[in-house]
C-alpha positions as CSV (number, residue, x, y, z in Angstrom):
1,X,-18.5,-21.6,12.4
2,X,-16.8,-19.2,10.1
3,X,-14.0,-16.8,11.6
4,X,-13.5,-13.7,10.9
5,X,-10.8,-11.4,11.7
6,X,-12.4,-8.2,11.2
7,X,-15.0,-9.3,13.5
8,X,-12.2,-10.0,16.3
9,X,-10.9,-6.3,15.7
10,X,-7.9,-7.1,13.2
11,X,-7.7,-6.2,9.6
12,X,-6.4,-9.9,8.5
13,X,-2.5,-10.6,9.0
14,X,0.1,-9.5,7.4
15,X,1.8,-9.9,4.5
16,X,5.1,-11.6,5.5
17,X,3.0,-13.9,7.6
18,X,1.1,-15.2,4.4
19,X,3.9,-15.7,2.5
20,X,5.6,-17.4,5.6
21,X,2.6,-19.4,5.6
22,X,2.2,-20.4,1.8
23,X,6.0,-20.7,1.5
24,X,5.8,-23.2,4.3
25,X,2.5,-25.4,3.4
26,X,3.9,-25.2,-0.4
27,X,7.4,-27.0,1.1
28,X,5.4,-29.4,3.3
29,X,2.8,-30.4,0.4
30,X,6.1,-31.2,-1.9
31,X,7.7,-32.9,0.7
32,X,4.3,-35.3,0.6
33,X,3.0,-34.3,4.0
34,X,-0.8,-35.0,3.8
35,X,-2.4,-31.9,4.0
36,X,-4.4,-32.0,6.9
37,X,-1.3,-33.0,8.9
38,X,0.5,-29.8,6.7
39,X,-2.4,-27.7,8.6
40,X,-1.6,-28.9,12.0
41,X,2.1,-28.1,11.8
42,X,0.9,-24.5,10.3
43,X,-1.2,-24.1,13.4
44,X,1.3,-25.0,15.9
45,X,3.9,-22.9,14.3
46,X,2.4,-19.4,14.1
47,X,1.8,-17.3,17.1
48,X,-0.6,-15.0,16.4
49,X,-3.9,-16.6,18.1
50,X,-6.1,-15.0,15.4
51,X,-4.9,-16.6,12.4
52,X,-4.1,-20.1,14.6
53,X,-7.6,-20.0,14.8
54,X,-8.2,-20.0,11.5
55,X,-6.2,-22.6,10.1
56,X,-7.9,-24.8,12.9
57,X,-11.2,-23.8,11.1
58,X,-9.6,-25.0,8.0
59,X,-8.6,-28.2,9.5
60,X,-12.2,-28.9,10.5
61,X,-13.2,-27.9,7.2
62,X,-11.0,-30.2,5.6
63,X,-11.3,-33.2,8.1
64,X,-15.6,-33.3,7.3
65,X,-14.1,-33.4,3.6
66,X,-14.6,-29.9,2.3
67,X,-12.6,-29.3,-0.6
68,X,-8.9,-26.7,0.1
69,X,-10.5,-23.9,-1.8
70,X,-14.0,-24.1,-0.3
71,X,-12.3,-23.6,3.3
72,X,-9.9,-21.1,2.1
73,X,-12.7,-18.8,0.6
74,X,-14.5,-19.2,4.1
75,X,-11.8,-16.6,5.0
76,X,-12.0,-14.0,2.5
77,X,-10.5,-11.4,4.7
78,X,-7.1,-13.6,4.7
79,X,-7.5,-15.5,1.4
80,X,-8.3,-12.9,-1.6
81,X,-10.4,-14.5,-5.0
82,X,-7.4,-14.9,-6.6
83,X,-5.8,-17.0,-4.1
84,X,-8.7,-19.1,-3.8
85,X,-9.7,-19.5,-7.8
86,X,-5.6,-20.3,-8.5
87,X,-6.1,-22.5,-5.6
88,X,-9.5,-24.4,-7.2
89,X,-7.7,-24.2,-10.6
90,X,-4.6,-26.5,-8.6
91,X,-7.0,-28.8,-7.6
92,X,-9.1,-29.3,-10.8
93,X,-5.6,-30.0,-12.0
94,X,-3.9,-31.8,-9.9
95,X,-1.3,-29.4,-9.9
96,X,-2.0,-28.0,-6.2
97,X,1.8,-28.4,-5.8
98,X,3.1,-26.2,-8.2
99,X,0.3,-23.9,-7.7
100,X,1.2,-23.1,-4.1
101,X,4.9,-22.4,-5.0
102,X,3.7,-19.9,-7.7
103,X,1.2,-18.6,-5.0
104,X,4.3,-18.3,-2.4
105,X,7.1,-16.5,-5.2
106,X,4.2,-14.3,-6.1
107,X,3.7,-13.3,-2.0
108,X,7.4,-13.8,-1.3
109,X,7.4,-10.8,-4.4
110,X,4.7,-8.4,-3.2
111,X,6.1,-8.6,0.5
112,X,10.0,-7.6,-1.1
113,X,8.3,-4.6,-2.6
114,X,6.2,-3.9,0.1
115,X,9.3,-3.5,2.1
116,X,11.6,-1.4,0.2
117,X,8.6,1.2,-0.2
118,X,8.2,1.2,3.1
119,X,12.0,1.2,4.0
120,X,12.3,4.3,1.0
121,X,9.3,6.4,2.9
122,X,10.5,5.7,6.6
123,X,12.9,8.3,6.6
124,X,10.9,11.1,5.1
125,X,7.8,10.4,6.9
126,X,10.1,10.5,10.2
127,X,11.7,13.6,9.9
128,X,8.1,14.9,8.8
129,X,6.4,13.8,11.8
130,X,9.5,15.1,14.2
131,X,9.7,18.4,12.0
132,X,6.1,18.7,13.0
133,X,6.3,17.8,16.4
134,X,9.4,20.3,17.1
135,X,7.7,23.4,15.0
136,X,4.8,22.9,17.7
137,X,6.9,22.5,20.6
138,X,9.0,25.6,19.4
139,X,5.8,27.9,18.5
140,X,3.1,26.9,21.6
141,X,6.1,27.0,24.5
142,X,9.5,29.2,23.4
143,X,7.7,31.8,21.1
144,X,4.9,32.8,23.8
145,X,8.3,33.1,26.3
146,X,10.0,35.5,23.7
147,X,6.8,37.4,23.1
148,X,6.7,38.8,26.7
149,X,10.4,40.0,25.9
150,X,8.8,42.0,23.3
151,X,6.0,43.2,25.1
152,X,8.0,44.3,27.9
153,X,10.7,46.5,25.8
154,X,7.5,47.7,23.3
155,X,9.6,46.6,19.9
156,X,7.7,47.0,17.1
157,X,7.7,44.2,15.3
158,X,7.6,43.0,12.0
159,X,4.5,41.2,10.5
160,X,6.3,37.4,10.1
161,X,7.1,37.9,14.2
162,X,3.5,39.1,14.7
163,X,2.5,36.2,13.0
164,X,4.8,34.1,14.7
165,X,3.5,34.8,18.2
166,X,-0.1,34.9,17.2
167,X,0.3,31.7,16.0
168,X,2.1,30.5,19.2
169,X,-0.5,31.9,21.4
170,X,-3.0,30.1,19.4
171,X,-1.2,27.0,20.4
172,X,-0.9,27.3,23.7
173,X,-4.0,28.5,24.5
174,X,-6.0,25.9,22.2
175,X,-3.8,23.1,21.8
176,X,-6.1,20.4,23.7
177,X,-9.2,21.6,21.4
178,X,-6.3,21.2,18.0
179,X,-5.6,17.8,19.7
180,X,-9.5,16.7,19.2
181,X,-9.6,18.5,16.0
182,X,-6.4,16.6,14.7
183,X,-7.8,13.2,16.0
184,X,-11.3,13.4,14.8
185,X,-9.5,14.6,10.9
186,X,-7.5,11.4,11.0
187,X,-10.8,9.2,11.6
188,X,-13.0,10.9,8.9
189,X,-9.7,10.3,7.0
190,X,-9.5,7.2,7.2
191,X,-13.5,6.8,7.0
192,X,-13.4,8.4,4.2
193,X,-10.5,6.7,2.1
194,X,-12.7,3.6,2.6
195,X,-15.7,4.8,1.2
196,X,-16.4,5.0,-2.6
197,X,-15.8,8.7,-2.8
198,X,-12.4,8.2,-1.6
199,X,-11.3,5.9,-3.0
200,X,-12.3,7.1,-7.0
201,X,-10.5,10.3,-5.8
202,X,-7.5,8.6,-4.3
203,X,-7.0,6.2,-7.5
204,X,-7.2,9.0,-9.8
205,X,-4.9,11.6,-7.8
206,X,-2.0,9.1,-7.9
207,X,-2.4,8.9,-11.5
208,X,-2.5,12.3,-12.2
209,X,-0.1,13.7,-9.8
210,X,3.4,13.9,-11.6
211,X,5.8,13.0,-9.0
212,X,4.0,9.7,-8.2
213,X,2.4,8.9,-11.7
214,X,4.9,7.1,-12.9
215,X,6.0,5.1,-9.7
216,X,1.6,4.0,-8.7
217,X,1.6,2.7,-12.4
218,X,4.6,0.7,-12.1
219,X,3.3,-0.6,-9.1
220,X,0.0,-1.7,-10.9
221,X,1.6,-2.7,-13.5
222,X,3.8,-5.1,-11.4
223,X,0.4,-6.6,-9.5
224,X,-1.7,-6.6,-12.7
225,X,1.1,-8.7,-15.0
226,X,2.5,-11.0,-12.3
227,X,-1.2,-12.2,-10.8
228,X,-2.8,-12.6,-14.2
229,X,0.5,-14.5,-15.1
230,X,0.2,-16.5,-12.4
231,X,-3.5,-17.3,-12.6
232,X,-3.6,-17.8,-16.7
233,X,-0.7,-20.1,-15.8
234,X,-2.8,-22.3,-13.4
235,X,-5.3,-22.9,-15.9
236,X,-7.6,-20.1,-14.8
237,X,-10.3,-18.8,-18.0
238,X,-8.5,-15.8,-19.4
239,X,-12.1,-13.7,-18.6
240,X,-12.4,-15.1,-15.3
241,X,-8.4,-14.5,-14.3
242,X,-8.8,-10.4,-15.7
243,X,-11.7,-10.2,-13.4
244,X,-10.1,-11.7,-10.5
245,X,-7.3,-9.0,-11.0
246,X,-9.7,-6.2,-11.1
247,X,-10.5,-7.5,-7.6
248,X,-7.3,-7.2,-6.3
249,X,-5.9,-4.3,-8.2
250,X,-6.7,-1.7,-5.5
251,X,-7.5,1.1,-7.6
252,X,-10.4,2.1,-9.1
253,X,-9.6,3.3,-12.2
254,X,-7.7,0.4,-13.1
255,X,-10.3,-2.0,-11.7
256,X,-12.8,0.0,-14.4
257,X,-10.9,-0.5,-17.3
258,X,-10.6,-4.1,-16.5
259,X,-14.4,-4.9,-15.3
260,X,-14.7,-3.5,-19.4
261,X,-11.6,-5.6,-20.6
262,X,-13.7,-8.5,-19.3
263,X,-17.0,-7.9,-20.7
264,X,-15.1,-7.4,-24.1
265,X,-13.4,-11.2,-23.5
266,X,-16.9,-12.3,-23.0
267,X,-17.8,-11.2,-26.6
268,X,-14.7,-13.2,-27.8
269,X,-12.3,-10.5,-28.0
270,X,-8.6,-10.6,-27.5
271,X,-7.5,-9.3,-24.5
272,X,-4.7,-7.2,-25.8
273,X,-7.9,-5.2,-28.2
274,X,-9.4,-3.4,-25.5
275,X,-6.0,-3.0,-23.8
276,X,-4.6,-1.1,-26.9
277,X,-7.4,1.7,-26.9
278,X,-7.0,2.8,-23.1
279,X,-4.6,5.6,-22.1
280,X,-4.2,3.5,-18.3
281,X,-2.2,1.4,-19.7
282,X,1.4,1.9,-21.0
283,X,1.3,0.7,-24.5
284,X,4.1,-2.2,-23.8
285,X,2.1,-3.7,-22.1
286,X,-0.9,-4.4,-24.9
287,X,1.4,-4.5,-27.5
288,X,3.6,-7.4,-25.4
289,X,0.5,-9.3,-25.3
290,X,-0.3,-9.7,-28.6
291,X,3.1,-11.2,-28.8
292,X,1.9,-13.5,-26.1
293,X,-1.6,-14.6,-28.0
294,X,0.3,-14.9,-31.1
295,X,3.2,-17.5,-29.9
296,X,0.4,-19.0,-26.8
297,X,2.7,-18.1,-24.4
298,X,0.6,-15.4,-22.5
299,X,1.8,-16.1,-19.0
300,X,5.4,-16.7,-20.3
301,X,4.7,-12.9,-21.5
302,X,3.1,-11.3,-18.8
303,X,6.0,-12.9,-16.4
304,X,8.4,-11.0,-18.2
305,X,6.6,-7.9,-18.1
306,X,6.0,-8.1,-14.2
307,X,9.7,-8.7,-13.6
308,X,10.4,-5.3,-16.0
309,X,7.3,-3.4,-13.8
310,X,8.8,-4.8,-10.8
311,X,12.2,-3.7,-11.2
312,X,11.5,-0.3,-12.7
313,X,9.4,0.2,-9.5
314,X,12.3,-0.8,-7.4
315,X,14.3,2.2,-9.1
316,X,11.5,4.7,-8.9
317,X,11.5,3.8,-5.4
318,X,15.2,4.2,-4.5
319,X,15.3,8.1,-6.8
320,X,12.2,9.2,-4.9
321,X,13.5,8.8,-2.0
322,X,16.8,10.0,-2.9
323,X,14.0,13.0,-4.5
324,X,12.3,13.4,-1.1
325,X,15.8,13.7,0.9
326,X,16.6,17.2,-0.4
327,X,13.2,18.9,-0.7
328,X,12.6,18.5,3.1
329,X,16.2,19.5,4.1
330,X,14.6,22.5,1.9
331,X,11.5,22.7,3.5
332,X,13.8,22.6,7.0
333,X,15.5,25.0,6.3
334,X,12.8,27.6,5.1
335,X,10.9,27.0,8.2
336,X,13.5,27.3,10.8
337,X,14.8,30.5,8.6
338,X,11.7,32.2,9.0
339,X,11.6,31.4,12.6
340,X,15.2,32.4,13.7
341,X,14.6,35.4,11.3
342,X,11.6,36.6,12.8
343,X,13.1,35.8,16.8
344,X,16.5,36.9,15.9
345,X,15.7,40.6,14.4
346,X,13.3,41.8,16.9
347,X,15.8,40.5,19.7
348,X,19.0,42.3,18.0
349,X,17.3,45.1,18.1
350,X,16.0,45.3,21.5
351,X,20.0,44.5,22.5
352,X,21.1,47.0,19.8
353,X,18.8,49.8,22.0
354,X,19.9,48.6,25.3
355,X,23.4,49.0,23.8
């Protein structure tokens, strides 16, 4: 019986927790550990239930005689195309050893970047969310407080303080109906970043958008060169390993170019031809390659070029950030100007008159 995690309500596991895993099974299959018994230590070790699960499946798999790779691709939620083909490619070489310690650098590579995007955005999208939170706060419950000040003394008011307390009154007297609102936006949000429409416009907004342009192409670039380096490496068919990557590239204008870069391979082409012609990608990159088909040393190439993608990305990372830090401070500071502005004025005044 196959298991699968979306079925159970879980998008797969994390990434940390695969490269834990193929770190681990890597060490263990070096060490000379049969693999079955590799497996059983694996399923003892984790604790999330879901995923011990699976690698039980896998054992049974494997104990009836069923090839590594078959099982694996049993799970495709957990265990992408490309792990499963560089897997195969291991096997049909006897090189499964290697092949699961280029499969855990590669992981143990994508979960270090992961991380420092996430650890670069943390801080911005917190002081968004509480910027948010206190604008509400300060508009739905002190602003309709003030306004009866107002109303009491008649002031007349300035068009930013109208504004202010329309807003506020707005708040407090729909705020459960803005809840729902809010909610159901997120879901079709999310609904619709999934489907095909969203995701053609996503890929080509983050290409097109000049703040994040340069940082989303580094960050395909990095994915693109290490994976295909890593799969051309194992042995994988130069047309098969480019449409592996277009699987796992996540964006759909890259995966485009590359479902064409394959049909061209098919035909007998070079890869770095069709590369050369596209504006999507940098021209390093094809002209790197040819250097790679002219020595045979493609994956020695493309290594190199995922370590340069990798470590530009790191940097755009770190000056975004640093980028982000100052515009909201900005942004801050222009909204709780224009709400101390439009408070303050009305209320001085009101005290100037009582005066």
């Amino acid at each position: 019986m196959d298991i699968n995690l979306r079925a159970l309500g879980i998008g797969g596991i994390s990434i940390k927790e695969k490269s834990l895993f193929t770190r681990a099974l890597a060490t263990m299959i070096s060490s000379g550990l049969p693999i079955i018994k590799s497996f059983e230590i694996l399923a003892k070790q984790t604790d999330n239930e879901q995923f011990r699960a699976v690698i039980n499946n896998i054992i049974a798999r494997l104990e009836e005689g069923e090839a590594l790779s078959s099982a694996l691709s049993k799970h495709k939620d957990i265990f992408d195309n490309v792990y499963v083909s560089t897997i195969k490619a291991g096997e049909s070489t006897g090189k499964l050893e290697q092949i699961l310690n280029q499969l855990a650098i590669q992981q143990e590579k994508d979960y270090k970047l992961s991380s420092s995007i996430k650890a670069a955005v943390a801080y911005p999208f917190f002081v968004v969310i509480m910027m948010v939170i206190a604008g509400i706060l300060l508009l739905a419950i002190v602003v309709p407080k003030i306004s009866l000040v107002f109303e009491q003394n008649n002031t007349t008011l300035p068009w930013t303080t109208r504004s202010l307390i329309a807003t506020g009154n707005f708040l407090a007297s729909y705020w459960y109906a803005i809840i729902i609102i809010a909610i159901l936006a997120i879901v079709w949000l999310r609904y619709y970043l999934k489907s095909d429409a969203g995701k053609n416009f996503f890929s080509r907004l983050v290409l097109s958008l000049p703040l994040l342009k340069g940082f989303y192409v580094g960050v395909y670039m990095t994915r693109f060169t290490r994976t295909l380096s890593m799969l051309v490496a194992s042995g994988v068919p130069i047309m098969t390993s480019v449409s592996l990557v277009a699987d796992v590239i996540d964006n759909n204008v890259y995966e485009k170019v590359l479902r064409g870069v394959a049909l061209e391979l098919e035909r007998g082409v070079p890869i770095s031809s069709p590369l050369s012609r596209t504006a999507t990608f940098p021209p390093m990159v094809s002209q790197m390659i040819v250097v790679g088909e002219q020595t045979g040393k493609l994956d020695e190439i493309l290594m190199v070029l995922s370590g340069f993608y990798e470590e530009e990305t790191e940097k755009r990372v770190k000056s975004l950030s640093a980028l982000l830090e100052p515009i909201l401070l900005i942004i801050v500071g222009l909204g709780v100007g224009i709400i101390v502005f439009s408070i303050i004025v009305p209320l001085y005044q009101i005290t100037g008159y009582v005066g």
